[in-house]
TIVOBA-195030 format. One record per residue (C-alpha): residue in three letters; x negated, y, z negated. Coordinates in steps of 0.02 Angstrom, whole numbers, plus 50000, padded with zeros to 5 digits. Each point is the difference from the previous one (the first is absolute). Example, Ala and Ser with C-alpha at 12.3 -4.5 7.8 and 13.67 -1.06 7.14 Angstrom:
2
ALA493854977549610SER499315017250033
END
This chain:
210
UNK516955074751774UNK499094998850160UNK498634988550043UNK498255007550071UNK498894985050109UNK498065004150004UNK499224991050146UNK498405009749987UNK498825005249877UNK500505017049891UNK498575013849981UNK499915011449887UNK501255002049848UNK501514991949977UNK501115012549905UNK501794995249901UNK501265012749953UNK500725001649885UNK498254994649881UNK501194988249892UNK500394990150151UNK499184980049987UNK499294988350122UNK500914985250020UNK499534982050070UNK501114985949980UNK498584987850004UNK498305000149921UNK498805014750052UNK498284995850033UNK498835014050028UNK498434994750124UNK498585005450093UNK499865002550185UNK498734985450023UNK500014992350171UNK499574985449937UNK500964994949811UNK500715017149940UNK499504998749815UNK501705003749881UNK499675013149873UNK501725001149906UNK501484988350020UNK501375006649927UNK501554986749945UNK500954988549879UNK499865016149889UNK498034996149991UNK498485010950079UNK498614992450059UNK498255007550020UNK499294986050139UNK498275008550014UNK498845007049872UNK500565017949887UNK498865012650005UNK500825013949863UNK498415010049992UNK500175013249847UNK501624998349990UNK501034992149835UNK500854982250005UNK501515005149901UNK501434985249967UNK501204994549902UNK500384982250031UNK498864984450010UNK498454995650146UNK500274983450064UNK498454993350097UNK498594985650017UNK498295002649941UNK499305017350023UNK498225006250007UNK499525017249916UNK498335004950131UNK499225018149985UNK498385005149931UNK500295003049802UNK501694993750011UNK501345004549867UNK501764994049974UNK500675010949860UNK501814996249916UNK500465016449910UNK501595000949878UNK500445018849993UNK501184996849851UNK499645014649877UNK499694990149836UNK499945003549804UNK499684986749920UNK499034983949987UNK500114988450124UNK501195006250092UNK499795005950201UNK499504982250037UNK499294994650176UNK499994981950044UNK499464988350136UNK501104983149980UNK499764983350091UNK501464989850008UNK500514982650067UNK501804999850125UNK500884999349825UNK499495015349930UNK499034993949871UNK498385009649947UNK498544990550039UNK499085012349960UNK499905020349956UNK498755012949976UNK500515017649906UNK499405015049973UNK500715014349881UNK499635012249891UNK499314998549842UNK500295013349857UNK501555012049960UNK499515012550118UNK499745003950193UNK498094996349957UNK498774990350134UNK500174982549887UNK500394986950092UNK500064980749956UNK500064985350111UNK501034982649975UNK499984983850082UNK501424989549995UNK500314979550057UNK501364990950016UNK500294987849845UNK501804992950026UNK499864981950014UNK501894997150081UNK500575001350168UNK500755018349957UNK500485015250102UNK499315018249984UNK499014997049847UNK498885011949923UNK497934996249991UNK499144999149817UNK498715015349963UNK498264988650007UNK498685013849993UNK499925018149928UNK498805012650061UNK500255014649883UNK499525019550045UNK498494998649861UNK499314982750138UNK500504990249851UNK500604981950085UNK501474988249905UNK499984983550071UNK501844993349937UNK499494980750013UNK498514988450011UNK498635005150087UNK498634988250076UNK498215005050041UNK499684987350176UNK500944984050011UNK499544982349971UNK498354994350089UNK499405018250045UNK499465009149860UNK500125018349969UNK498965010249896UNK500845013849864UNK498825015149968UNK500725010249852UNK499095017649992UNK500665004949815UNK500934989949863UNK500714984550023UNK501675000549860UNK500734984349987UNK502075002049920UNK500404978750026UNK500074989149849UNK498744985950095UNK498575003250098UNK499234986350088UNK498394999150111UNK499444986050091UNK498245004250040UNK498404988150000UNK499025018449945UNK500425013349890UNK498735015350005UNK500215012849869UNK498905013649990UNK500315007549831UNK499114988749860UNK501435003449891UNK501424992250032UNK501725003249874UNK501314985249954UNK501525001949924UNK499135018549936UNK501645007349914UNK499824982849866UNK497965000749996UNK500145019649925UNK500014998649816
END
């Protein structure tokens, strides 16, 4: 219950017994440098928030957290650099164990999502990728994006609407390197030049075979 007043600096280690005792300040705690000049603060400590005020340097070490990162922009810099999102969920069947990366607007809806699972009925190495946008045309809150492309374990890629090759004015080239199958009902091409190779050409071929 007593009060100790430090009027000097403290070397060496500062020892509390019992160990379960705390360290109480009634204000906010800033940790700082002994700069003559502008001590630098390091860790500020208040309004149940703590605040890294320099860079963090964890080495080797493992980031491990539960609850959410709030920050500005952020630059990944090392040689070869790697930011890996693992989901440690033990899974068993198709695609379950998913990992996502979400962007979302100060409503919560989903702008936009990548995910990742599994792919298969087993703890195989199958993975398959989806991209998601948002599609809901009202001024909603916390809605879910639409799947827009499928990237399947076998590289096989589902585009789930249209799909343009350039835009309007800057023209795009499409270089098929197999067979082209065409599923639509109308085909239409608007082209000044059509090359075909082949001298024999096929129309409507399942009426022409007698």
């Amino acid at each position: 219950a007593n009060t100790v007043t430090l009027n000097s600096k403290v070397g060496g280690d500062i020892e509390f017994n019992p160990s379960a005792s705390n360290i109480t300040f009634d204000t906010t705690l800033n940790i700082k440098d002994q700069d003559s000049g502008t001590p630098k603060t390091y860790l500020t400590f208040g309004s149940d928030t703590v605040t890294v005020g320099q860079n963090l340097d964890i080495g080797s070490n493992t980031l491990s957290m539960t609850g959410d990162i709030s920050a500005a922009s952020g630059t990944f810099t090392e040689d070869n650099a790697t930011v890996t999102i693992k989901n440690d969920t033990d899974e068993n069947a198709n695609e379950q164990a998913d990992t996502f990366i979400k962007m979302i607007d100060h409503k919560n809806n989903e702008l936009g999502k990548i995910v990742a699972s599994h792919e298969g009925t087993g703890n195989d190495a199958k993975g398959q990728l989806k991209i998601f946008t948002g599609s809901t045309a009202s001024d909603a809150t916390g809605s879910s994006a639409t799947e827009a492309i499928s990237i399947g374990s076998d590289q096989k890629t589902t585009f789930k609407g249209n799909v343009d090759i350039g835009v309007s004015g800057t023209a795009k080239d499409l270089t098929v390197w197999g067979n082209l199958v065409v599923e639509g009902t109308t085909t239409t091409i608007d082209s000044t030049t059509v090359t075909v190779d082949d001298k024999n050409i096929a129309v409507s071929y399942t009426h022409l075979r007698a």
